[in-house]
C-alpha positions as a Markdown table, in Angstrom:
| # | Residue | x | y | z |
|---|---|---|---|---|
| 1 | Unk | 23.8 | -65.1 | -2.5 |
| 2 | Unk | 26.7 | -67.3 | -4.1 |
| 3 | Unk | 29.6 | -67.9 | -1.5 |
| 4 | Unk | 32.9 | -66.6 | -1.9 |
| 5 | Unk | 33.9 | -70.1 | -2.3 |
| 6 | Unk | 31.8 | -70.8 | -5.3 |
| 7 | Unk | 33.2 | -67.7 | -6.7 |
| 8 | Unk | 36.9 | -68.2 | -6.4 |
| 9 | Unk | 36.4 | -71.6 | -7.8 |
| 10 | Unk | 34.0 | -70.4 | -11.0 |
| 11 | Unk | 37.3 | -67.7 | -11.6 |
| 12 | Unk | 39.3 | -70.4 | -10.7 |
| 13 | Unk | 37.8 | -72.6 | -13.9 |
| 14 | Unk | 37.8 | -69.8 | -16.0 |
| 15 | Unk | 41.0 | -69.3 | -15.2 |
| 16 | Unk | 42.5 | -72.4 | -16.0 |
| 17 | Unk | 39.6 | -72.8 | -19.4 |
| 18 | Unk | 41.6 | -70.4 | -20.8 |
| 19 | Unk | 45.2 | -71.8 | -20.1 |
| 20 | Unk | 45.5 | -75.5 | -19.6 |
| 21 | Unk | 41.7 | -76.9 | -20.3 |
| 22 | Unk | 39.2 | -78.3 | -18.4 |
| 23 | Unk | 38.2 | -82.2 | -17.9 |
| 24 | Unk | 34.4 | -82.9 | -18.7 |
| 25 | Unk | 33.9 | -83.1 | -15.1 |
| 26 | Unk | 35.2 | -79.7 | -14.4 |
| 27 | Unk | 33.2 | -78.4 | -17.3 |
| 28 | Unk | 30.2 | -79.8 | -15.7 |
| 29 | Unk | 31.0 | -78.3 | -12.9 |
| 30 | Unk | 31.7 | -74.8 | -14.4 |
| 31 | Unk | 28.3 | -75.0 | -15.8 |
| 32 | Unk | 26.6 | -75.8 | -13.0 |
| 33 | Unk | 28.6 | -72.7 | -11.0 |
| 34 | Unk | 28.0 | -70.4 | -13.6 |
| 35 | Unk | 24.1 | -71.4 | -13.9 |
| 36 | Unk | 23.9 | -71.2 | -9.8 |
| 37 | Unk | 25.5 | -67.6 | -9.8 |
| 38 | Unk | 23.0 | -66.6 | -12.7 |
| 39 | Unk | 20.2 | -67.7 | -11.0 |
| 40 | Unk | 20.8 | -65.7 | -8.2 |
| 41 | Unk | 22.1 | -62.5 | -9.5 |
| 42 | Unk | 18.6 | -62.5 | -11.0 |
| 43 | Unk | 16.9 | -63.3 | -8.3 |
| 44 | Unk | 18.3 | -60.5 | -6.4 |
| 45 | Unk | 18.2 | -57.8 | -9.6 |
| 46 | Unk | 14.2 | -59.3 | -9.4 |
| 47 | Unk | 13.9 | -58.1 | -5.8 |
| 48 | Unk | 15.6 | -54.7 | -5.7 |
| 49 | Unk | 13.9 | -53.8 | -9.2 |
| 50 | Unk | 10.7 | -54.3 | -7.8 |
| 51 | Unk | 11.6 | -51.7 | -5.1 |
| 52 | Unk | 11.7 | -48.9 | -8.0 |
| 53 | Unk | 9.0 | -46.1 | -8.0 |
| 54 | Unk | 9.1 | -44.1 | -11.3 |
| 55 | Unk | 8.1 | -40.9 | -11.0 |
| 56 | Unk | 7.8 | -37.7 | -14.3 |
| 57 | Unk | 9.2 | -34.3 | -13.6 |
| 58 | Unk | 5.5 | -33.2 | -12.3 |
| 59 | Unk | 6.3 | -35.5 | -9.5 |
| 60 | Unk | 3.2 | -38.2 | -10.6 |
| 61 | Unk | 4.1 | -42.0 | -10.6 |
| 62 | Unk | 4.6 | -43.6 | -13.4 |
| 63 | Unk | 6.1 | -46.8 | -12.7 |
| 64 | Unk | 4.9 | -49.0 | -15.8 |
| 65 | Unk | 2.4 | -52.0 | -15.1 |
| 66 | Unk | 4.4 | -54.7 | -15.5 |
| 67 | Unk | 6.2 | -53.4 | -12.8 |
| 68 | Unk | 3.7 | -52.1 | -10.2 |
| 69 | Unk | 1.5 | -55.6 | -10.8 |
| 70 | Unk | 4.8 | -57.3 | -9.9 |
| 71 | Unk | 5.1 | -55.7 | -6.8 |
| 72 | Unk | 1.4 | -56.3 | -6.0 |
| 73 | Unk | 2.0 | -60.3 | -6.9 |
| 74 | Unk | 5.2 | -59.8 | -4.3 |
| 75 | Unk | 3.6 | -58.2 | -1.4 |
| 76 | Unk | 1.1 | -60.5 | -1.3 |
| 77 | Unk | 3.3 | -63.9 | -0.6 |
């Protein structure tokens, strides 16, 4: 998970994109934040997908196989 550091200073940027400008070196550093905070947010949407079960109104499961082979793949690391 991103800190609440790295966060207030990616608003922070943003922030300050949109009224005075960035110098390249800030803009590399916005990239970098932003790419961080990507990364992660999909790591963790990647793990708490991958707890899903979908079930039909019969109550079968019918999680698709892209999904349940993912899981598979997971528990066995």
């Amino acid at each position: 998970m991103i800190s609440d550091e790295k966060l207030d200073r990616i608003n922070e940027l943003a922030k300050r994109e949109k009224t005075t400008g960035l110098t390249p070196d800030e803009e590399d550093e916005q990239k970098n934040l932003r790419q961080e905070y990507l990364n992660n947010f999909r790591a963790s949407f990647n793990q708490q997908i991958q707890t899903v079960t979908v079930m039909d109104e019969e109550g079968k499961e019918v999680t698709p196989k892209k999904l349940r082979d993912a899981k598979k793949k997971r528990r066995s690391h």
